[in-house]
C-alpha positions in Angstrom: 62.5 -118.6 -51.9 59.0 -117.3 -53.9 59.5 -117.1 -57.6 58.0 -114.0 -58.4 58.9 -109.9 -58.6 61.0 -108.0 -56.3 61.5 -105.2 -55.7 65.5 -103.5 -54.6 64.9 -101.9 -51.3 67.6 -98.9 -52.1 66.4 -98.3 -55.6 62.9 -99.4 -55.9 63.5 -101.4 -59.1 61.6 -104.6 -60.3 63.6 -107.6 -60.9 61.9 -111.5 -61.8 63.7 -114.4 -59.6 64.8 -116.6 -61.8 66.1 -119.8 -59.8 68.7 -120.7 -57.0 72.3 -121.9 -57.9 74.7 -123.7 -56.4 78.6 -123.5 -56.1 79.6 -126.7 -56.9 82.9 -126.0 -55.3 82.1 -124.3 -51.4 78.2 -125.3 -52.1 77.3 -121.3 -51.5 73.8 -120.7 -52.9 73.3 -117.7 -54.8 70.0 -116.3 -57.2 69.8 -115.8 -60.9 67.5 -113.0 -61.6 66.8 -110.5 -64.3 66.2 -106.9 -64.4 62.7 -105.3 -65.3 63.8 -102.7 -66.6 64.9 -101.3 -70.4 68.4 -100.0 -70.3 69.8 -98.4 -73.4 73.3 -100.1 -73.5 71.7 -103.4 -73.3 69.3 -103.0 -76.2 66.2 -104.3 -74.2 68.1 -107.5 -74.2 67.2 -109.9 -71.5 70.2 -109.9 -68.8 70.3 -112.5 -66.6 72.5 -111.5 -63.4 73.0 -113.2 -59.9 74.2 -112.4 -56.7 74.7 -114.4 -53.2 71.5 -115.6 -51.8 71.8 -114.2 -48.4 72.8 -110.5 -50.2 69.2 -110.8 -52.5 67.2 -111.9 -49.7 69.1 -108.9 -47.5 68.8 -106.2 -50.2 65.6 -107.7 -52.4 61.8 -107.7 -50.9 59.2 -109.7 -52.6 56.5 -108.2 -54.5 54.2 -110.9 -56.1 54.2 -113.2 -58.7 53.8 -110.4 -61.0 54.6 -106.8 -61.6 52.6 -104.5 -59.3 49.3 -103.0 -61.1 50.5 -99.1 -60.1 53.6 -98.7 -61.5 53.3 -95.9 -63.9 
């Protein structure tokens, strides 16, 4: 995997790939990541989340190693 931005093919939202995890149990990989985004609830908290490897590299599409110059 590329560390860098994504971008959620559905929703169009920026989130920063963290790193890849292990289950130390079945040895499923999965990917720690964290929104780019404020959300009111949260605070602007960060919020790490993760998800199944073969779901973020299904639903996830790589942007760059940073956030794209024309978001607005």
């Amino acid at each position: 995997m590329r560390t860098g931005v994504y971008r959620h093919k559905k929703n169009g939202h920026f989130y920063q790939f963290l790193l890849l995890v292990r289950d130390h149990h079945n040895g499923n990989e999965g990917v720690v990541y964290i929104p780019l985004r404020i959300e009111p609830e949260w605070a602007g908290t960060v919020r790490p989340c993760w998800i199944v490897r073969e779901e973020f590299e299904e639903k996830f599409e790589y942007v760059g190693e940073g956030l794209p110059k024309d978001i607005g």
